[in-house]
C-alpha positions in Angstrom: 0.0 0.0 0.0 2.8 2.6 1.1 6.2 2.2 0.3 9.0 4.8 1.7 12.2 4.9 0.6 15.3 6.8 1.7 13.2 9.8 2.5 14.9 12.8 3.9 14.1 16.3 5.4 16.0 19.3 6.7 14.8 22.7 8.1 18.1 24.5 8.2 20.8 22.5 9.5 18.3 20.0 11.2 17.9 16.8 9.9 14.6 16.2 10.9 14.2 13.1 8.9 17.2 10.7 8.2 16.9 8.6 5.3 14.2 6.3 6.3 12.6 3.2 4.7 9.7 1.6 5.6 6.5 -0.1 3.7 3.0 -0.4 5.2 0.8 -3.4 3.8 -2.9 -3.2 2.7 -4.9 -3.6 6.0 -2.4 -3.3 8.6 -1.9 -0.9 11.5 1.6 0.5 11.3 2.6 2.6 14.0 5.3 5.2 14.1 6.6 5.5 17.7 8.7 8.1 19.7 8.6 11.4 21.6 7.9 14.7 20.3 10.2 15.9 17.5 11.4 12.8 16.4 10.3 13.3 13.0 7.1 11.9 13.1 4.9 14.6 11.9 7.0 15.6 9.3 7.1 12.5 7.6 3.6 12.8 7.2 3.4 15.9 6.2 5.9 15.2 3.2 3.3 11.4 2.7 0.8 13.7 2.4 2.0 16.6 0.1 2.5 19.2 2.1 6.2 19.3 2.1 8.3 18.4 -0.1 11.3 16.0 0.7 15.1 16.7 0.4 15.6 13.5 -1.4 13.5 10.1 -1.2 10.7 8.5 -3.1 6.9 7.3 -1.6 4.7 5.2 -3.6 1.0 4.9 -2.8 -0.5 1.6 -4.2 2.6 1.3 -6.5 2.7 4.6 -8.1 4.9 7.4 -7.2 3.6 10.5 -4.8 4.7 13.7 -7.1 3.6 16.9 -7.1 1.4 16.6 -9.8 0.0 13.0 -9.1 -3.2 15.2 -7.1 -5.8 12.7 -8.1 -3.4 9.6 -6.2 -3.6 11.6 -3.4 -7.6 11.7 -3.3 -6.3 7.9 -1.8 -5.1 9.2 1.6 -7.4 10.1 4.2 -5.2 12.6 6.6 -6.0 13.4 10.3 -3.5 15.9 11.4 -2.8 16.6 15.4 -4.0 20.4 15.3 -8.1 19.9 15.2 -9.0 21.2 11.4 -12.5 21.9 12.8 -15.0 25.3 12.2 -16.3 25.9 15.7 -19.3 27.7 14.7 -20.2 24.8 13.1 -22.1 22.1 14.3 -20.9 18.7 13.2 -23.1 18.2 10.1 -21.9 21.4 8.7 -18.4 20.5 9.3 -18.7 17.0 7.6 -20.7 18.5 4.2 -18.2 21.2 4.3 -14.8 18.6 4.3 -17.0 16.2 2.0 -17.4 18.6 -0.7 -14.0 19.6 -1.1 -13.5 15.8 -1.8 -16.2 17.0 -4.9 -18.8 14.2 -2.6 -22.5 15.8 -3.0 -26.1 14.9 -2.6 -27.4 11.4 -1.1 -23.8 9.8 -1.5 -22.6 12.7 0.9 -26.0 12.6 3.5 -25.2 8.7 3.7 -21.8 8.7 4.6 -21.9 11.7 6.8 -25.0 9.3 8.8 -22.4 6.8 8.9 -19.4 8.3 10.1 -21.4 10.4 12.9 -22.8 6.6 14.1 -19.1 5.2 14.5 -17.8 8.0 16.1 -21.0 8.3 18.4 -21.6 11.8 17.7 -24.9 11.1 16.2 -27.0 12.4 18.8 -24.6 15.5 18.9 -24.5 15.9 15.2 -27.2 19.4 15.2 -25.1 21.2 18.0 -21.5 23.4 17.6 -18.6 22.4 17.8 -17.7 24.8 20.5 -19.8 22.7 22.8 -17.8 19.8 22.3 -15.5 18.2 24.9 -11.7 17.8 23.6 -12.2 13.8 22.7 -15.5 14.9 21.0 -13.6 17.1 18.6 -10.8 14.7 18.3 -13.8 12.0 17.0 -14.7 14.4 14.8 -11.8 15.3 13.6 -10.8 12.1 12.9 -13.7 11.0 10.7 -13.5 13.9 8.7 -10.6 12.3 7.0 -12.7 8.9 6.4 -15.7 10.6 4.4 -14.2 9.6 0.8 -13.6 6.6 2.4 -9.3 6.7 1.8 -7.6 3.5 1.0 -4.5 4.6 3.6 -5.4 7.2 6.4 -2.6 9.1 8.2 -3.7 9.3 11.8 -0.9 11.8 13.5 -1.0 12.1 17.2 -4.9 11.6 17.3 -5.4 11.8 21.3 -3.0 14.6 22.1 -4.7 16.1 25.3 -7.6 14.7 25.8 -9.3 12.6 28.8 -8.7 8.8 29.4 -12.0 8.6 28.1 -11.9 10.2 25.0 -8.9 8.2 24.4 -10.6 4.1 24.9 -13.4 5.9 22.1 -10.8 7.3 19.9 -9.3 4.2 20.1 -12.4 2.1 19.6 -12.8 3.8 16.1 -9.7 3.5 14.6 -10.2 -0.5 15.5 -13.3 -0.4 13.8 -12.0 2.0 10.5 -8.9 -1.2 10.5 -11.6 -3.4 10.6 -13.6 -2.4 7.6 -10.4 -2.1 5.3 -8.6 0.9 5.8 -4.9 0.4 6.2 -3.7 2.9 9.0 -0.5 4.7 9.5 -0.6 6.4 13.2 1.8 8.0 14.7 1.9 8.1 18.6 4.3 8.6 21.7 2.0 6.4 24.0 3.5 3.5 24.1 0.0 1.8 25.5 -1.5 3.4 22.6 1.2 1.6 20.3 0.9 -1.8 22.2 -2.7 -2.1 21.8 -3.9 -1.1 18.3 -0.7 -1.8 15.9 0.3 -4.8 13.5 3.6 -3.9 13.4 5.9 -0.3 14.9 8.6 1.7 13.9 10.5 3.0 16.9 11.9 6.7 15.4 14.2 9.4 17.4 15.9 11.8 15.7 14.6 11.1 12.9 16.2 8.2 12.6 14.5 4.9 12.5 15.8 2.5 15.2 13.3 -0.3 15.1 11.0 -1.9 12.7 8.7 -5.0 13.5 6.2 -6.3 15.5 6.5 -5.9 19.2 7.5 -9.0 19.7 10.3 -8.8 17.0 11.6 -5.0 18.4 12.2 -6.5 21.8 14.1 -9.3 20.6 16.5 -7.1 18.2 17.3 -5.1 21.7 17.5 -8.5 24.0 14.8 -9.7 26.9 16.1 -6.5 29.1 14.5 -5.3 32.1 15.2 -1.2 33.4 15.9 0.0 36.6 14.8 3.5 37.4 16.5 5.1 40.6 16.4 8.5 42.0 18.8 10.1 44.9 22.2 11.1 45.0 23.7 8.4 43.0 26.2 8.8 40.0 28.1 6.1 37.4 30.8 6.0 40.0 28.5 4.9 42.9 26.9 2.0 40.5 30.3 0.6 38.5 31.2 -1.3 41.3 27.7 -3.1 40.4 28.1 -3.0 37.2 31.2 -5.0 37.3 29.8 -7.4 39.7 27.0 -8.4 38.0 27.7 -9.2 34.4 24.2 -8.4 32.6 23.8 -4.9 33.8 24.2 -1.8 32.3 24.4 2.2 32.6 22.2 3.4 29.7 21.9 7.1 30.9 22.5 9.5 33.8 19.9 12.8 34.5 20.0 15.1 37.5 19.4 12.6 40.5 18.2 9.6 38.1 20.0 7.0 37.0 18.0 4.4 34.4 20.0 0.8 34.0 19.4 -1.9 32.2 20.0 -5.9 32.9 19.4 -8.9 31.4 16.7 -11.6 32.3 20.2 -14.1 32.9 20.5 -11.7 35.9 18.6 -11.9 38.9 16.4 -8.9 39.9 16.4 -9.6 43.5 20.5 -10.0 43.9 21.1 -7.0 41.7 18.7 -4.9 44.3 19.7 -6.1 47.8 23.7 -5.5 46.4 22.3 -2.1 46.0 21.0 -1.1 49.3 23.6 -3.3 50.9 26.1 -1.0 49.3 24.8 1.8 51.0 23.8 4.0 47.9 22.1 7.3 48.4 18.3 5.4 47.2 15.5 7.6 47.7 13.2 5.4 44.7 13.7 2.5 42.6 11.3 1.0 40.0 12.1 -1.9 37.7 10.5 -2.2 34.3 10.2 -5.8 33.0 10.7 -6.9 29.3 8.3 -4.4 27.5 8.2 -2.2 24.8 8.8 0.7 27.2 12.3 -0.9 27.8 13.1 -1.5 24.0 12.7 2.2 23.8 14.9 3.0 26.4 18.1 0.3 25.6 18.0 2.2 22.1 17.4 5.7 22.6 18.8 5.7 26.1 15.9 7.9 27.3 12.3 7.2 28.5 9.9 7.5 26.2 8.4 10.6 28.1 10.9 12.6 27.5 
């Protein structure tokens, strides 16, 4: 379906996007995963047309995205992160408004508009402005503004940026039900819950810079079945390399202001590795350990939580 290939994008003397490949397939969920201003936006924004790469090539359904090629991109469906909404508006209005620009008119439009508003639940809230609306009620609406010519690929970027647990499950609920009727979904997230739960396959991105492509069960085996410790207090490097050279399997992977985040293998055993700790005497005011997950892929290759 989409097919990236050394695709690259500066703004001045900042590589925001570093030669990355990737292909999605018809029907999957591929996820692009990492914090904010890894790149993540701006490789949709160049998928999508509105910027134009440094050097690279993207095919859509095996033909190739150019500047001229406007009636391949009437395949993409696009829901940016900034809500693309008319306030004033109530919902209907909005929809007729989006679906005519996509030259959709008369009962074809009516029909699908009906549709949409009953899987994003905002049937009953259809007649009333937007202004009224909560922030996951806009975000639904938002969202299914990019379905209404009903896009073969649809570009979901950051699609429950600040909104309420809430919002989030329904958000969440639609874009398994959009999957599940056909639509193969590229969505770009740094929740890595958000990631675990909806996607077919991930690519892990910092820097612009992919680090990690494959299922989650393939990205934590390219990094190794490690576990992270998280400890705050008045610890440095120095204070932990005795550990370190005691206990085989674990690792420094970075230092912040009174936190130090380390990794060890599953050959190691957590308990030993803590009681050496305390029994040395270290400064610990809390420790957390992270098993095997795709929290602590993130962090053996970026060297940062994901949060960050």
């Amino acid at each position: 379906m989409l097919k990236v290939s050394n695709l690259t994008k500066s703004f001045d003397r900042v590589l925001a996007v570093d030669h990355i490949f990737f292909h999605i397939s018809i029907g999957e969920i591929f996820g692009f995963l990492g914090p904010n201003g890894a790149g993540k936006t701006t490789t949709i924004n160049m998928i999508c047309g509105l910027l134009n790469p440094d050097a690279g090539e993207i095919e859509l359904d095996g033909q190739v995205l150019t500047p001229d090629r406007t009636g391949l991109r009437h395949k993409l469906g696009v829901v940016p992160q900034e809500i693309a909404l008319y306030e004033e508006l109530n919902a209907y209005e909005n929809l007729r408004f989006w679906g005519r620009l996509y030259d959709l008119s008369g009962n074809a439009l009516k029909g699908r508009i009906h549709e949409l508003l009953q899987l994003s639940g905002l049937a009953e809230r259809a007649r009333d402005r937007v202004k009224t609306y909560s922030s996951g009620m806009k975000r639904r609406l938002n969202m299914i503004a990019g379905l209404l010519h009903r896009p073969a690929l649809l570009l979901l970027d950051e699609p429950t940026v600040g909104i309420d647990p809430q919002g989030r499950h329904n958000i969440l609920d639609s874009v398994r039900e959009i999957a599940a009727q056909g639509t193969t979904i590229l969505y770009t997230t740094h929740y890595l819950d958000e990631a675990e739960a909806l996607c077919d396959r991930l690519a892990i991105i910092d820097h612009g810079r992919i680090l990690a492509m494959g299922t989650e069960g393939e990205i934590k085996s390219i990094v190794g079945e490690n576990a992270i410790i998280r400890i705050t207090g008045d610890i440095s490097k120095e204070d932990i390399e005795p550990l370190t050279s005691r206990f085989a399997h674990l690792k420094i992977e970075s230092q912040k202001e009174r936190e130090l985040l380390l990794s060890f293998s599953t050959a190691e055993r957590a308990g030993d590795i803590i009681e050496a700790m305390y029994a040395s005497g270290l400064d610990i005011e809390n420790l957390q350990i992270k098993e095997p997950s795709l929290d602590s892929a993130f962090i053996k290759l970026t060297g940062r939580e994901l949060r960050d």
